[in-house]
N, C-alpha and C positions, 0 to 999 in steps of 0.2 A: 504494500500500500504506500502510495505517495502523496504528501500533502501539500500545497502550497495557500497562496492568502491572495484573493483577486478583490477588485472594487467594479459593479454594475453602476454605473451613474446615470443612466438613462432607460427610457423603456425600451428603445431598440437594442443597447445593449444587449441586455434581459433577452430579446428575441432573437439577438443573434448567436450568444452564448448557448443558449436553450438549443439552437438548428445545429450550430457548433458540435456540441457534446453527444447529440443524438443519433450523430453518424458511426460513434463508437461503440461497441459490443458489452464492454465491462462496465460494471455498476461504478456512478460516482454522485456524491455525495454533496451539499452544502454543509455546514456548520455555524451559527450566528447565535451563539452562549448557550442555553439549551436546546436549542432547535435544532435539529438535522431534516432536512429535506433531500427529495428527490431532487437529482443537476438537470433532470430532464422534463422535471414540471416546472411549467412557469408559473401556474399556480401557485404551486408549493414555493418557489424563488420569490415570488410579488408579497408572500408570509413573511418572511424575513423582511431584517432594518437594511435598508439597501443605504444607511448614510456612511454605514465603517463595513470594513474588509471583515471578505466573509470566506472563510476556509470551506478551501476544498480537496476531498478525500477522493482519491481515485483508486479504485480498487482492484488494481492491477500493479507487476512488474516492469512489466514491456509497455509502457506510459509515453515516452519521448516524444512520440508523435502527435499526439494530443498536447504535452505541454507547451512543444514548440507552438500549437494554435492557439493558443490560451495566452501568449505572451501581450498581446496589448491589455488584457486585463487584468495580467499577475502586476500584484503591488511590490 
């Protein structure tokens, strides 16, 4: 499992992350203090405080290719 720490600032963000991550196989996660949500609900993403960096768990090894796309987001 790999973790890093991203910031949504915007709702397209939100819908591009969401289209982002859904193209991947393995389960990944938000975190925002006790919340964990689904990365691939934007429902569940729009729950969370979108104003501070909100961890994300990705539940896999072989990760790199997803992080490399994640990089305007990662904080």
């Amino acid at each position: 499992m790999k973790t890093c720490n991203i910031l949504l600032s915007s709702i397209n963000d939100v819908k591009n992350f969401v289209n982002l991550v859904s193209r991947f196989d393995y389960d990944i996660d938000l975190a925002s203090g006790r919340y964990v949500v689904d990365a691939k609900s934007i429902m569940g993403i729009f729950s969370l405080d979108l104003s501070k960096p909100i961890a994300v768990e990705i539940h896999s090894d072989n990760c790199d290719d997803l992080l490399d796309e994640l990089k305007p987001y990662i904080q």
